[in-house]
C-alpha positions as CSV (number, residue, x, y, z in Angstrom):
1,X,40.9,54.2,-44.7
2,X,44.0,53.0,-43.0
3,X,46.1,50.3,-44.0
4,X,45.4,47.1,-41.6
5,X,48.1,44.5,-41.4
6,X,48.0,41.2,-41.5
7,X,48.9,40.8,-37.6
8,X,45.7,42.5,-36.8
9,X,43.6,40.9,-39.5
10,X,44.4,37.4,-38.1
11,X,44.0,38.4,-34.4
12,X,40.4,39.7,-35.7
13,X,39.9,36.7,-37.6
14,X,41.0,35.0,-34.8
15,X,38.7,36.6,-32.1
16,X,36.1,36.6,-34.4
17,X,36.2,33.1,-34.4
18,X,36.4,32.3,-30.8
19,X,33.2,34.3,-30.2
20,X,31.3,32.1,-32.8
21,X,32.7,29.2,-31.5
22,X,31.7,30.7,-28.0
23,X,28.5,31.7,-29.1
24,X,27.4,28.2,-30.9
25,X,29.1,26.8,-28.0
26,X,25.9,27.2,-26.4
27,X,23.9,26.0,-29.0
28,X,25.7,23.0,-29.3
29,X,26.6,21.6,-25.8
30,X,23.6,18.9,-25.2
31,X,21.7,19.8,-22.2
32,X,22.8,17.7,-19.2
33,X,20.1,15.0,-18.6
34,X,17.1,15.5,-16.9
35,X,17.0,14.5,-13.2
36,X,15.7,11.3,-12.8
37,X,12.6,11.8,-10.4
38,X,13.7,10.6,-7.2
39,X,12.3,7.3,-6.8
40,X,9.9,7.4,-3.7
41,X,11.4,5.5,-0.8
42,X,10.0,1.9,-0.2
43,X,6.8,1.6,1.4
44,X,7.4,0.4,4.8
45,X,6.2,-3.2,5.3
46,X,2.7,-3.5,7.5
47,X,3.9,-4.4,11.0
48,X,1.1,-6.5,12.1
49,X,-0.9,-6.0,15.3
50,X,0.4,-8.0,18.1
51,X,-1.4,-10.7,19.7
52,X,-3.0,-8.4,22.5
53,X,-4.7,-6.0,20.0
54,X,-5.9,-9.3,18.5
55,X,-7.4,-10.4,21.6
56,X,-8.6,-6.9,22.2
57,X,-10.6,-7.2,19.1
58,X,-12.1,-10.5,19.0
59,X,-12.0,-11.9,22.5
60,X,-11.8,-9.6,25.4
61,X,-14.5,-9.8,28.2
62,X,-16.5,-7.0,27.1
63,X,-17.1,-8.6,23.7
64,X,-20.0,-10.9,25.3
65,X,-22.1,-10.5,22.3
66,X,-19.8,-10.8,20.0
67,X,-18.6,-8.2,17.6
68,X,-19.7,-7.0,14.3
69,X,-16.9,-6.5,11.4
70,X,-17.8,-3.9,8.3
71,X,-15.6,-4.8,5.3
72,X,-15.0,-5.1,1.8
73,X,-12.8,-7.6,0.0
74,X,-11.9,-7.0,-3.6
75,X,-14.8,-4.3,-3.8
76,X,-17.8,-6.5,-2.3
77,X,-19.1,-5.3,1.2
78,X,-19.2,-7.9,3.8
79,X,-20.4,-8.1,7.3
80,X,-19.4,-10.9,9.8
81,X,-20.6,-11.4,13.6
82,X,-18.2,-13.4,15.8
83,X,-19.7,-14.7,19.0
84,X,-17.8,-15.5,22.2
85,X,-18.1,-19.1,21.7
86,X,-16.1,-18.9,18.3
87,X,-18.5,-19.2,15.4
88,X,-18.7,-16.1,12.9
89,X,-21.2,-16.1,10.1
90,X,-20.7,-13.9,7.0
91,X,-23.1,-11.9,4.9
92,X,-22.3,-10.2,1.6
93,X,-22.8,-9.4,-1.7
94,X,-26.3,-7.8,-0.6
95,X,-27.2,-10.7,1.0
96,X,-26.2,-12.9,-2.0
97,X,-24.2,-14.9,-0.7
98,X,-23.8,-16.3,3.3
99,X,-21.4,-18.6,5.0
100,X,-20.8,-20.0,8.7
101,X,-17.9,-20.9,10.6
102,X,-15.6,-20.9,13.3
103,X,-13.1,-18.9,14.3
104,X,-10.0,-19.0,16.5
105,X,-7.4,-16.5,17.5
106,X,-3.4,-17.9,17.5
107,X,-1.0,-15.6,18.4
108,X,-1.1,-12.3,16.6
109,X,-3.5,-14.2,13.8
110,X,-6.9,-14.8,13.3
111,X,-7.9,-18.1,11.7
112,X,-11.2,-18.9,10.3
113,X,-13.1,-22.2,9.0
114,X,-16.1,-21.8,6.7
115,X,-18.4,-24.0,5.6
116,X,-18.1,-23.1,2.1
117,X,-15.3,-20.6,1.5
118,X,-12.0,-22.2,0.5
119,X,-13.4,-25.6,0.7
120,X,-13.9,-25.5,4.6
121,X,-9.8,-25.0,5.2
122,X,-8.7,-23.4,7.7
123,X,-7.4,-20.4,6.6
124,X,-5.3,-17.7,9.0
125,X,-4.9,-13.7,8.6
126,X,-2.4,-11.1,10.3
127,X,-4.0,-7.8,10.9
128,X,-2.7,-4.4,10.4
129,X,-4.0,-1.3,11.9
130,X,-4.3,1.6,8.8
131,X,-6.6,4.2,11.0
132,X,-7.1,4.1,14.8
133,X,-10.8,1.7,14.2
134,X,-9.6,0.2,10.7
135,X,-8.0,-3.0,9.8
136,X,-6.3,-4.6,6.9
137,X,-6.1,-8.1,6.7
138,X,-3.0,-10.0,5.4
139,X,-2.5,-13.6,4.0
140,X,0.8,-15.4,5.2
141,X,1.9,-14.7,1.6
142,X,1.7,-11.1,2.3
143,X,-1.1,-10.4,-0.3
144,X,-3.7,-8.2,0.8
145,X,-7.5,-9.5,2.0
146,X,-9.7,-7.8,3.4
147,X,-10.3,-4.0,4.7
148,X,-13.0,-3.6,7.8
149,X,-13.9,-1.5,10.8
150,X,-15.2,-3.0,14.6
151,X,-18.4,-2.2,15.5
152,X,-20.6,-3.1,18.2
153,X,-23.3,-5.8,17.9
């Protein structure tokens, strides 16, 4: 075997150690982070229906019988009747439980007084239109109420 010098020996050495270093490089650089999941864009705020759909709905010549409402409100099913001359009465629960009222329409909002729900005060919705014959109602807090369809009488 030949003689190696020491010139070669270090530049071996040398390269040697630059491809371990190179090699654990790998190994050792932390991965970059994850992505964070984009976070999904804000839910666009209800626009409520404007006081012409509201109309449409509850008072508009052709309603002469009244209308009939389908709903549910925190998982009980509901059905109201609203009559021309502004009194609704409420069924739900299965027929557990029943309640009278009157009802009036101002502006873009419906506002109803019961005889027994929420003491008899006079309490006012907005609604917003989820499907082309469903509503949602909203409280002026913005919390969500009640979720019904318009059928005829």
């Amino acid at each position: 075997m030949g003689h190696i010098g020491s010139t070669a020996i270090h530049r071996l050495l040398a390269f040697a150690a630059v491809a371990a270093l190179l090699g654990c490089a790998d190994l050792q650089t932390p991965a970059p982070p994850p992505q964070a999941a984009a976070a999904p864009p804000a839910a666009k705020p209800a626009t409520p229906i404007d006081a012409a759909a509201v109309q449409t709905i509850y008072a508009v010549p052709h309603r002469e019988d009244g209308i009939v409402l389908h709903g549910s409100h925190e998982g009980a099913e509901w059905t109201k009747w609203t009559k021309p001359d502004g009194s609704v009465e409420l069924v739900a629960g299965h027929g557990m439980f029943a309640d009278t009222g009157k009802y009036v329409i101002h502006g873009n909002m419906i506002c109803t007084a019961w005889g027994h729900i929420n003491g008899g005060k006079q309490g006012c919705e907005r609604l917003v239109r989820v499907s082309p014959d469903e509503y949602v109602t909203y409280d002026d807090d913005g919390s969500e109420g009640s979720r019904f369809k318009v059928g005829p009488p």
